[in-house]
N, C-alpha and C positions, 0 to 999 in steps of 0.2 A: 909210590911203593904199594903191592900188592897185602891185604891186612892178612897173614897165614891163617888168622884163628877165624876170621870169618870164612875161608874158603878151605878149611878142611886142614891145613897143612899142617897145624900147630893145634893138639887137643891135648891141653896137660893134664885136662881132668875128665877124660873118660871114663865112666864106670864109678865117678862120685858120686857120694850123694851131698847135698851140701843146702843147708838153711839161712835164709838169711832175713833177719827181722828187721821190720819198718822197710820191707822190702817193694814196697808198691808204689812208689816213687820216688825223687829225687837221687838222691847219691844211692839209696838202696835198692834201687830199679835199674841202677846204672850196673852194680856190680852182678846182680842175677843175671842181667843179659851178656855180660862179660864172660861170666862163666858157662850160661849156655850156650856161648861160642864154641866154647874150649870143650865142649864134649861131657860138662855136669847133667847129674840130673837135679833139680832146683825144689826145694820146697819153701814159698813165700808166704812168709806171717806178715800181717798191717792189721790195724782197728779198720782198713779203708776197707770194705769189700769190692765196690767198683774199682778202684783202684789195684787190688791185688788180683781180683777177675785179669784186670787188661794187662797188668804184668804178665801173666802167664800166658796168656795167648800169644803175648810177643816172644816169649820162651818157647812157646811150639811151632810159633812161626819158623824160628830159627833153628829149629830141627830138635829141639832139645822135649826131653820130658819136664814137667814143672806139674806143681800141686799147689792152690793155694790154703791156708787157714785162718780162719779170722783169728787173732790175738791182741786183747791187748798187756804186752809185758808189765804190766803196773798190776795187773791182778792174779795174782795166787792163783784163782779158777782156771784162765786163761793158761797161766803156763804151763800148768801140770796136765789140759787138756792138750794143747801144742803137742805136749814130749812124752803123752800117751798114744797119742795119735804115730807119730812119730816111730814110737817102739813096737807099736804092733803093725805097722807096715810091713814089717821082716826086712826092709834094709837098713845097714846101717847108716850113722851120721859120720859121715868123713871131716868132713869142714862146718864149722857155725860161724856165722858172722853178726854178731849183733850190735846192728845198725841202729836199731829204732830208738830213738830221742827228742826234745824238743827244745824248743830255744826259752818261751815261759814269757813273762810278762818283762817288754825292756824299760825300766826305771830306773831312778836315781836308789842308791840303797834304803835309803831314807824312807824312800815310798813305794818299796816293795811287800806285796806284803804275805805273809803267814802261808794263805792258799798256795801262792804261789811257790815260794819253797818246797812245801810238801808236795804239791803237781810235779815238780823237773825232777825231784831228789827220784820220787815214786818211779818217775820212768827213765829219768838217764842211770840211776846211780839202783835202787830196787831190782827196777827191771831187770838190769845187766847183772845182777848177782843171782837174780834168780834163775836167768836162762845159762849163765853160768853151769849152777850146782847142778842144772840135770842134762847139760852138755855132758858136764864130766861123767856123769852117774853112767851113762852111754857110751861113751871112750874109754875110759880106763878101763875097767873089765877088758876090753879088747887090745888093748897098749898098743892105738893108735888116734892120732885124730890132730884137729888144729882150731883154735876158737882165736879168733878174732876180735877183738873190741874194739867201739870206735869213741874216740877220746875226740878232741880239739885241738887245733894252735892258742885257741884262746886259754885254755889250760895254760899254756908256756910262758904268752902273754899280758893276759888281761884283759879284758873289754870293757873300758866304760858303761854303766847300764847294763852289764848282762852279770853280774855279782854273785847271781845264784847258781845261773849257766855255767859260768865258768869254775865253780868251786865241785858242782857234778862232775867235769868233765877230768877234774884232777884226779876226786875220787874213783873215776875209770882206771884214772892211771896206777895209780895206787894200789887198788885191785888185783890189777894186773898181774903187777911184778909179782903180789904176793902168791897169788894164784901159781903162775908159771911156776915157781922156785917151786910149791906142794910137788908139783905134776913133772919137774925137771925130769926125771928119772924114769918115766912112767910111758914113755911113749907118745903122752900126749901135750903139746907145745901152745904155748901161748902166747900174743904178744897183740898191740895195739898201733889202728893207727891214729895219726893227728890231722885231718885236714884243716887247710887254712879255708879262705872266704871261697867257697863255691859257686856258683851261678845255678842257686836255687830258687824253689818257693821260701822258703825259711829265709833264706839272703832278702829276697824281695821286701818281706815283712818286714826285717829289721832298718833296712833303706827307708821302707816307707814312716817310720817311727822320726825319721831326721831326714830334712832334706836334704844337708850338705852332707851328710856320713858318706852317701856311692861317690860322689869326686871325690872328698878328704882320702878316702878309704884304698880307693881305686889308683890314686896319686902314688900310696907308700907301699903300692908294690913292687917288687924286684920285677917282674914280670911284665908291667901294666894294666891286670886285665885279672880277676879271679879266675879260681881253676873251673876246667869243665868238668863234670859227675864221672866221667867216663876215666877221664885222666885218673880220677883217686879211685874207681875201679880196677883199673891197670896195676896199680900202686899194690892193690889188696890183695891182687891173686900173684903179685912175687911174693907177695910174704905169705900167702897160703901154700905155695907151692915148694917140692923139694930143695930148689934152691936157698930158701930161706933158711934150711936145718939149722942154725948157730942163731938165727934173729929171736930169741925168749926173754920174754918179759919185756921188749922194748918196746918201742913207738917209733913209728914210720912218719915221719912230718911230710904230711905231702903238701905242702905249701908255696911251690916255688921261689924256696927261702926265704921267704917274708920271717921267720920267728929269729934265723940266725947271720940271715945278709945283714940284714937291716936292723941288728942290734950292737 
């Protein structure tokens, strides 16, 4: 089957503009070039410069405008330069998706320690509030827009050893709900997704921590196989897109069932 959005057919987002943090690779490299299929124009924030450089040249490859900025969302300085940057571009922000998160040190709880909480809280749970409040600060005035956050399965869950990870990823959710309810009314829609085990660098890292976790892991999926980036890309722009008007404050589990087949 021919892909419409790669060949013109299908651009739902023409004339967006749209952000998407920790966007210089993996899952958030996937969904910028997702959307600059569809006809966005992309502005990509990472701590990676290399990495957000070659994001974006694959956004122009693909016909699309892109812009990158360095960010890192854990620090105040950073986002308020972001969504300074941002506001004096003169266009506006239609969509945000804020992707950028990390998985943090995998331990037993026991021997986790201190650094490490304050590192994941800073940038899954900080971060995401931060680029939050000046998401809104920029859409509501306009009474439109759509912010995205990206939560986990392991939120739903658990993960052995990811104790910290996973209590972040709740508090996304958490967030969330409360967030969307402010802004129900307001024109501007909120809602989250969950992916389950991707085929990342992050995924890699935590394989590499255990040797038996990629078979154990790989076994108890409904699928047999993690999701590919691109897949929970797809996932993000129906829920960015009009069709989702009634999806707020929820979570998108893109997990190929894994949270609710297999419970």
């Amino acid at each position: 089957m021919t892909d419409m959005a790669a060949t013109g057919g299908m651009r739902r987002f023409a004339g967006k503009s749209v952000l998407v943090t920790g966007g210089g690779a993996g899952i958030g490299r996937a969904v910028a070039l997702e959307f600059a299929k569809e006809g966005a124009s992309l502005i990509v924030a990472d701590v990676d410069e290399a990495a957000g450089a070659e994001c974006v040249d694959m956004i122009r490859q693909a016909g699309a405008q892109g812009a990158f900025v360095r960010a890192d969302v854990a620090s105040p300085d950073d986002v308020s330069a972001l969504f300074a940057t941002i506001a004096q571009s003169g266009t506006p922000l239609d969509i945000a998706i804020n992707n950028a998160g990390i998985e943090g040190h995998v331990a037993l709880v026991e021997d986790q320690p201190d650094a490490n909480f304050d590192r994941v809280f800073a940038v899954n749970v900080q971060g995401t509030f931060q680029c939050m409040r000046e998401e809104v600060k920029l859409m509501k005035p306009r009474g439109s827009g759509v912010i995205i956050n990206f939560a986990s399965i392991a939120a739903h869950v658990g993960f052995a050893g990811l104790s910290v990870y996973t209590a972040s990823k709740a508090a996304v959710l958490a967030m969330t709900k409360s967030v969307a309810l402010e802004l129900a009314q307001s024109g501007v829609r909120v809602a989250s997704v969950s992916p389950g085990l991707v085929q990342t660098a992050m995924l890699e890292r935590f394989f590499a921590a255990d040797a038996n976790a990629k078979q154990q892991m790989t076994a108890s999926l409904p699928l047999g196989r993690p999701c590919d980036a691109h897949e929970i890309a797809r996932g993000v722009l129906f829920l960015a897109s009009d069709d989702a008007s009634l999806v707020l404050g929820q979570t998108l589990n893109l997990d190929g069932g894994w949270a609710y087949v297999k419970s």
